[in-house]
C-alpha positions as CSV (number, residue, x, y, z in Angstrom):
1,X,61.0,11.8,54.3
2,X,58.4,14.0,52.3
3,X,56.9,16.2,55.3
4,X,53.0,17.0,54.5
5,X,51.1,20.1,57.1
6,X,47.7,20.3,57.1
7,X,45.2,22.6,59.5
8,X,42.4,21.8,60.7
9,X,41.7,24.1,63.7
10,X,37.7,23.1,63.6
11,X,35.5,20.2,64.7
12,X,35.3,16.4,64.4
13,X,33.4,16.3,61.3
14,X,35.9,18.7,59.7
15,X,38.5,16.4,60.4
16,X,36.7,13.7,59.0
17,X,36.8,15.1,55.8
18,X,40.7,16.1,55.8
19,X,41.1,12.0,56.5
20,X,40.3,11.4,52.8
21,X,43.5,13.4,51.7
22,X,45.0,11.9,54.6
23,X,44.6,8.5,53.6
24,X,45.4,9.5,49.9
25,X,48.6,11.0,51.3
26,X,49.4,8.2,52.5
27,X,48.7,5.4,49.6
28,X,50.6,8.0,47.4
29,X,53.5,9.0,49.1
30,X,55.2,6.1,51.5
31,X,57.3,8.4,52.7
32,X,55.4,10.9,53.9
33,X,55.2,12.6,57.4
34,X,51.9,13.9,58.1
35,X,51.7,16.8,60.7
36,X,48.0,18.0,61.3
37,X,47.3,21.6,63.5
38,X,44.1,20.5,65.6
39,X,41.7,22.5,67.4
40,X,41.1,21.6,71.3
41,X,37.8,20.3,70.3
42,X,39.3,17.4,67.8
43,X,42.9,17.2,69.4
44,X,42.0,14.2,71.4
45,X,40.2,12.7,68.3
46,X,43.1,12.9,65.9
47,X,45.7,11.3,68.2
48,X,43.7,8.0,67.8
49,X,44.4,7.5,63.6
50,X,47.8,5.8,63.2
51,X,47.9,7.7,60.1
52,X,48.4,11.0,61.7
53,X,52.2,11.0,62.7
54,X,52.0,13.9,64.9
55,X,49.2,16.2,66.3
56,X,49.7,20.2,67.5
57,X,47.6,21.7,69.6
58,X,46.4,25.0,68.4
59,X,44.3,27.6,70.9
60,X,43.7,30.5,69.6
61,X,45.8,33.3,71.1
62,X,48.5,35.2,70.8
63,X,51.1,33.3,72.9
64,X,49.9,30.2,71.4
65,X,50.3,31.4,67.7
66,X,54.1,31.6,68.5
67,X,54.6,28.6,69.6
68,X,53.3,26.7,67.1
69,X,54.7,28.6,64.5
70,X,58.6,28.1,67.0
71,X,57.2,25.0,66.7
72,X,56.5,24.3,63.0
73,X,59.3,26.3,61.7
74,X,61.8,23.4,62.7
75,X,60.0,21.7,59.4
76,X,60.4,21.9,55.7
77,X,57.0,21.2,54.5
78,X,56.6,20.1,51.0
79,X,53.0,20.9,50.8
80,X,50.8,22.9,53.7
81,X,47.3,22.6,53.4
82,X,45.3,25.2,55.1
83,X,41.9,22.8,54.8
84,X,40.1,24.9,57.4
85,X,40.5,28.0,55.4
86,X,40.8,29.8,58.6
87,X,42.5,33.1,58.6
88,X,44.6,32.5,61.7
89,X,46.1,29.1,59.9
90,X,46.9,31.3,56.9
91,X,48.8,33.5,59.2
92,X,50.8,31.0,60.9
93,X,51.7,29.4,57.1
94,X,53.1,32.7,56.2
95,X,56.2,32.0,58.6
96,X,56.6,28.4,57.5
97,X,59.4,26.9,55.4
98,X,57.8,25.0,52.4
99,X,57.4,24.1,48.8
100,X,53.7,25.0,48.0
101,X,50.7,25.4,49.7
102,X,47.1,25.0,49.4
103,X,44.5,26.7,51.2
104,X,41.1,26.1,50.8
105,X,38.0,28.3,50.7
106,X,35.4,26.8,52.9
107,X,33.1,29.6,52.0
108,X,33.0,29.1,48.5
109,X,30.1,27.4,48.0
110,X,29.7,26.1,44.4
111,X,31.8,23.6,44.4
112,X,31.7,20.4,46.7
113,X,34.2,19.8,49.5
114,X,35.1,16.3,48.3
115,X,35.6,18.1,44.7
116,X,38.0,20.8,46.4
117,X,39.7,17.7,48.0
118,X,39.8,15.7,44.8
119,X,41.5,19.1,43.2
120,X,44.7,19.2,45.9
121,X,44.9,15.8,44.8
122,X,45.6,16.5,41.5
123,X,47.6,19.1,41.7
124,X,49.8,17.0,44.3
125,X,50.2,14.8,41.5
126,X,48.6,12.1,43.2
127,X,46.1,10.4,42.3
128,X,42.4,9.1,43.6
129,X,41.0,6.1,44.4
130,X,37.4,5.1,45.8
131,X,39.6,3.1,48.6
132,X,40.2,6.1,50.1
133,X,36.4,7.1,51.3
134,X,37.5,4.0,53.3
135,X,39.9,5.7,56.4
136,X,38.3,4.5,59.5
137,X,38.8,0.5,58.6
138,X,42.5,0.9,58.8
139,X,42.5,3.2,62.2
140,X,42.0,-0.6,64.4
141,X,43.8,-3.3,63.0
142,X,41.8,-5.8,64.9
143,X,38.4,-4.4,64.2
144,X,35.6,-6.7,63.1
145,X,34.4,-5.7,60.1
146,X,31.2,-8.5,60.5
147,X,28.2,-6.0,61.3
148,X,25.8,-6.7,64.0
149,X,21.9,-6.9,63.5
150,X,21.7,-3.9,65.2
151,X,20.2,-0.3,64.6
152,X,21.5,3.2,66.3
153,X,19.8,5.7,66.8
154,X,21.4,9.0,67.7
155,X,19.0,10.9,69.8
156,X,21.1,14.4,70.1
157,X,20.4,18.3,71.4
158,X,19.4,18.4,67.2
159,X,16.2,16.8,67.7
160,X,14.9,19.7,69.7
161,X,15.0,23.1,69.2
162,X,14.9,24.3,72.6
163,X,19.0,23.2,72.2
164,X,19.6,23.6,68.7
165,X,18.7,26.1,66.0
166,X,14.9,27.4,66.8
167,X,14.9,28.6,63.1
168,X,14.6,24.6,61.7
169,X,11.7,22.8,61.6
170,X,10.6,21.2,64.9
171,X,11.2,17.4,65.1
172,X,10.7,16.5,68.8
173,X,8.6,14.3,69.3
174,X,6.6,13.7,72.9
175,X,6.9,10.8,74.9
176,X,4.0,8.6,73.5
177,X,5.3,9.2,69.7
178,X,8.8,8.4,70.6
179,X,8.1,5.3,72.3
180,X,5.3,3.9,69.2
181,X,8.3,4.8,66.9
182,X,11.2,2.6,68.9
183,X,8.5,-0.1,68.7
184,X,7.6,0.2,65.3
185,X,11.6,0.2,64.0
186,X,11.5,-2.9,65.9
187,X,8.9,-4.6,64.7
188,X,10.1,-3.3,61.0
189,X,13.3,-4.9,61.3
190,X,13.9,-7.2,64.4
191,X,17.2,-5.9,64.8
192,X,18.4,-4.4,68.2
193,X,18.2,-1.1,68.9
194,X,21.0,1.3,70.4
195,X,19.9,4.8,71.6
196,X,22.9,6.9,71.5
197,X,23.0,10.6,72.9
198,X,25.4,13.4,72.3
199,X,26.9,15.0,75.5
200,X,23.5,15.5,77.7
201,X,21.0,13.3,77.6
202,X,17.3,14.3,76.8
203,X,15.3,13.7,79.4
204,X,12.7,12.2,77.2
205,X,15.8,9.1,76.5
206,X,15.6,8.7,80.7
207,X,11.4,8.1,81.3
208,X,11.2,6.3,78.0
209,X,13.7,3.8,78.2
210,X,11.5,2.1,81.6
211,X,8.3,2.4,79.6
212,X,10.0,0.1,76.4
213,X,10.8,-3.0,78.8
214,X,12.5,-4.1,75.5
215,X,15.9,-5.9,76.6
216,X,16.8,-5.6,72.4
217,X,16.2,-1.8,73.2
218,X,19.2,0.0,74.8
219,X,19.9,3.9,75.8
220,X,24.1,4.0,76.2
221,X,25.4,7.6,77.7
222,X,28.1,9.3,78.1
223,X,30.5,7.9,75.0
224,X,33.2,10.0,73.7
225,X,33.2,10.4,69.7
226,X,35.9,7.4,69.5
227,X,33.1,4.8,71.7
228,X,30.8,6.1,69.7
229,X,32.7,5.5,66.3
230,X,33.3,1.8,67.5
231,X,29.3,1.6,68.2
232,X,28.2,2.9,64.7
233,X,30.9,0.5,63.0
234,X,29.2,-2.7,64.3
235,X,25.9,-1.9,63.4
236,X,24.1,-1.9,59.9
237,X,22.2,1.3,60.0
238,X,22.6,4.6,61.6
239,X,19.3,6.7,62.1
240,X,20.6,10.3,63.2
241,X,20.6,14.7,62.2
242,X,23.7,15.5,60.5
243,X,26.7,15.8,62.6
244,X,30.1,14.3,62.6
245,X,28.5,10.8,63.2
246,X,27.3,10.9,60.0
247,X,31.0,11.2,58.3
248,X,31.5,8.1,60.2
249,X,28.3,5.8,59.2
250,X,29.9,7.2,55.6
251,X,33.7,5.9,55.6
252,X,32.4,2.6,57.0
253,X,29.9,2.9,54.4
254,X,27.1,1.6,56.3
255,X,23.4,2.3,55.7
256,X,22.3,5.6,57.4
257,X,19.0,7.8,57.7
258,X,20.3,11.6,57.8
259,X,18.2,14.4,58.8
260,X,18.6,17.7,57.4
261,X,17.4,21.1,57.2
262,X,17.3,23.0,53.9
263,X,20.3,25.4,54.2
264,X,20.8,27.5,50.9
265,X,23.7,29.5,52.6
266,X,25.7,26.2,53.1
267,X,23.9,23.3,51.5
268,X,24.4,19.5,52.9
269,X,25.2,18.5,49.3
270,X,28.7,20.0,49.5
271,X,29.7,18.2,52.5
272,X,27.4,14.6,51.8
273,X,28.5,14.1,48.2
274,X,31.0,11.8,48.3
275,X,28.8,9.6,50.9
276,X,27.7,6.1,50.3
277,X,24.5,4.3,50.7
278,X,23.2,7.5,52.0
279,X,19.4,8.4,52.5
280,X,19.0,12.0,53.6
281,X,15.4,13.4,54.7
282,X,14.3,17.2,55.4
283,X,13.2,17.9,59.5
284,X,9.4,18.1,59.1
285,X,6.8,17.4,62.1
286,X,7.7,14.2,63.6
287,X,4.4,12.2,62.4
288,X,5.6,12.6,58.7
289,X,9.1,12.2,59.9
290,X,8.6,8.8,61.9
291,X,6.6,7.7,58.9
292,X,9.5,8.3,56.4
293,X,12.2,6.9,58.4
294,X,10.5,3.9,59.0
295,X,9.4,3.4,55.0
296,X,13.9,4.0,54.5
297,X,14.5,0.6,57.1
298,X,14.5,-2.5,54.8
């Protein structure tokens, strides 16, 4: 048994990411036993992939720091990979029994993060193939891969930014724009429409909804990332801002809308390059915006 670490003491779309090597990891190496050091925020997230053999929880304190490296030192790893680049995950590899590791600089922003992944492939000795983009099919055996006629539209805390960054261009739209705009992707496409929400709903989702009277138009609350997951890989396009949803729309390559801001310090190229059948727009006012999206749905 060829024991593989890796950290990733971040968020969901973080992990997302490490699931490429994952995957690769395990196509490559049949005998490998994949340990992965979570945060509290993706813990519950990871322990749904079959492909992960074994999930630590990491919370960042002192007492907690020695017990996961009691914990980890049982191991001989033959490769760690600090993917978070986190300082405290290099300090807990330090006391680790291992062949080699690789930690990654998340800061480093001139090259891609699928280009740094591609990189610990190769020196692994491993080697890459496009079936690996594809790690969320194999996570439920008895998925159906048949894709519904249906649309989602994510309507998160990043379409306002009264609860997200106040710096970005304003995208909210008022009541009478949204509404025109759930009609109009409708009449574009005569598919069915699912309003998904992250973790509080806008109150703009709970007044609009009545006003539709559209029984193809839906608003669904309260999903955790994995009921979300199994929403967005039934349907054929995902309208949404950049978010962790977005690595998901990606690795079951369907069609998806993704809003961004321009970001010079951190741009959305090195996280989106390895996406497929991706159509990303800048946050503008939500007129232009509407008008955009709406010219992207075939």
């Amino acid at each position: 048994m060829n024991k593989y670490l890796i950290f990733r003491t971040d968020r969901i779309g973080d992990f997302l990411l490490s699931m490429i090597l994952i995957k690769n990891i395990k196509r490559n190496d049949k005998n490998s036993y994949i340990i992965v050091v979570s945060s509290e925020k993706n813990y519950a997230y990871i322990k749904t992939f079959t492909l992960v053999d074994e999930v630590i929880k990491f919370r960042p304190n002192l007492i907690d720091r020695i017990k996961v490296i009691n914990k980890l030192r049982k191991h001989n790893f033959k490769f760690v990979i600090v993917h978070d680049g986190k300082k405290r995950s290099n300090f807990i590899n330090f006391f680790l029994n291992k062949n080699k590791t690789f930690s990654v600089n998340n800061n480093e922003i001139n090259t891609t993060h699928f280009s740094k992944i591609k990189k610990i492939i190769h020196l692994m000795d491993f080697t890459f193939d496009t079936s690996d983009l594809d790690f969320l099919i194999f996570k439920d055996l008895n998925l159906n891969l048949n894709k519904k006629n249906l649309i989602i539209l994510h309507y998160d805390e990043k379409w306002s930014n009264s609860t997200y960054i106040s710096e970005y261009n304003d995208i909210e739209p008022d009541q009478h724009q949204l509404i025109n705009f759930i009609k109009n992707i409708r009449l574009k496409s005569n598919y069915e429409l699912t309003i998904t929400t992250g973790v509080f709903t806008p109150i703009i989702l709970k007044s609009m909804i009545l006003k539709i009277a559209d029984p193809k138009v839906k608003l669904v609350e309260d999903l955790n990332f994995k009921e979300l997951e199994h929403i967005v890989s039934q349907s054929k396009l995902l309208i949404s801002c950049h978010g962790a949803i977005s690595h998901v729309a990606s690795a079951y390559n369907i069609k998806q809308i993704d809003i961004i801001d321009v970001n010079k310090q951190n741009p959305y190229s090195n996280w989106t390059d390895h996406f497929r059948n991706y159509y990303p727009i800048y946050r503008k006012n939500f007129k232009n915006l509407s008008t955009e999206i709406l010219n992207l749905i075939i």
